[in-house]
Residue, then its C-alpha position, 0 to 999 in steps of 0.5 A: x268355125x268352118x269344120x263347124x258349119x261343115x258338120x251341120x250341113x253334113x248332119x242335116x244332109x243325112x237327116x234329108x237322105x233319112x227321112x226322105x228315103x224312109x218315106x219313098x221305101x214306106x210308101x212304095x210299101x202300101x201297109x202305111x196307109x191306114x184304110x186308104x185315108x191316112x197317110x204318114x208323110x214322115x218326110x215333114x220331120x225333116x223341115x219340122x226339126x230343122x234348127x230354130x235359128x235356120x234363115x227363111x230363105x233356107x228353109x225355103x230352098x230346103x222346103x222346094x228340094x224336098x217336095x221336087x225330089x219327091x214330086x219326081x219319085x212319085x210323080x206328082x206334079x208339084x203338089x209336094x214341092x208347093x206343100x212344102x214350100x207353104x209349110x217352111x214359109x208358115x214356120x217362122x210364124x208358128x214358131x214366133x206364135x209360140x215363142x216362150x215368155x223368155x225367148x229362144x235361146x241360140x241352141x234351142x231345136x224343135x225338140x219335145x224334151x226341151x220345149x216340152x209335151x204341150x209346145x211340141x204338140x201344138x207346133x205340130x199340129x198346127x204346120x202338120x195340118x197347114x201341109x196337109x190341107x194345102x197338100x191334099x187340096x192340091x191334089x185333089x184340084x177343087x173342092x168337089x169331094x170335101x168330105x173326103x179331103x177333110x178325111x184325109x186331112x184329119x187322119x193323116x195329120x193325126x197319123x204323121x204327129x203321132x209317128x213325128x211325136x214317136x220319133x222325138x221319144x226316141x231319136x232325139x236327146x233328152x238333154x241340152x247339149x253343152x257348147 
């Protein structure tokens, strides 16, 4: 039981060395902003397909590293970490909102093989753009520039759903596993 919990943590360790560095490599390199209006914030697949069953206070403490570590690499004062944190605190809600008529099973994951187009779609675009409307409100600190910010919030909720739907197309198994 223990070798078990040790593999999981090591595995969901390197998915947040991945999609966290993946993010800081691609965003130092500004050809992954589209027009100066959308931006990719890949670093959201990490919380997104964390396991279903993950307790609230671990996603919270996951939400909080995630945004500082990227609040320290690019100074930003916060506005990731108190985006991420909202974004793992409206998770459980969504996911009970769009829980099937039978439930979750215990090896059930965010996984658009197994919980199909239409619930992956809107499971994402719903908590993408709860993080980019607090994300980019925040950063932008009043309400002075709306057409702008709901630019923004559009096109990088659009641009991240689409590149977090590639990633499941291709990362992600298309079976079950058996246990």
């Amino acid at each position: 039981m223990r070798g078990g919990i040790v593999g999981v943590l090591l595995v969901q360790l390197l998915r947040f060395v991945v999609y966290v560095g993946l993010y800081v490599w691609l965003i130092s390199s500004s050809p992954f902003v589209l027009f100066d209006r959308g931006w990719c914030l890949i670093y959201l697949g990490f919380m997104l397909f964390l396991p279903i069953t993950t307790p609230i206070v671990v996603q919270l403490v996951l939400g909080f590293v995630t945004g500082l570590t990227l609040d320290v690499f690019f100074d930003t004062g916060g506005v990731h970490a108190a985006a991420a944190v909202l974004l793992m605190y409206v998770r459980p809600w969504v996911l009970r909102l769009l829980t099937p008529r039978d439930g979750y099973d215990a090896q059930d994951s965010v996984n658009i093989h197994q919980m199909g187009w239409q619930w992956t779609m809107v499971y994402l675009l719903l908590l993408v753009a709860m993080h980019h409307a607090a994300f980019f409100l925040l950063e932008l600190g009043s309400f002075r520039v709306v057409g702008l910010t709901l630019t923004k919030i559009i096109a990088s909720t659009l641009y991240t759903t689409l590149t977090l739907l590639i990633i499941q197309l291709i990362f992600f198994p298309t079976r079950r596993r058996n246990r």
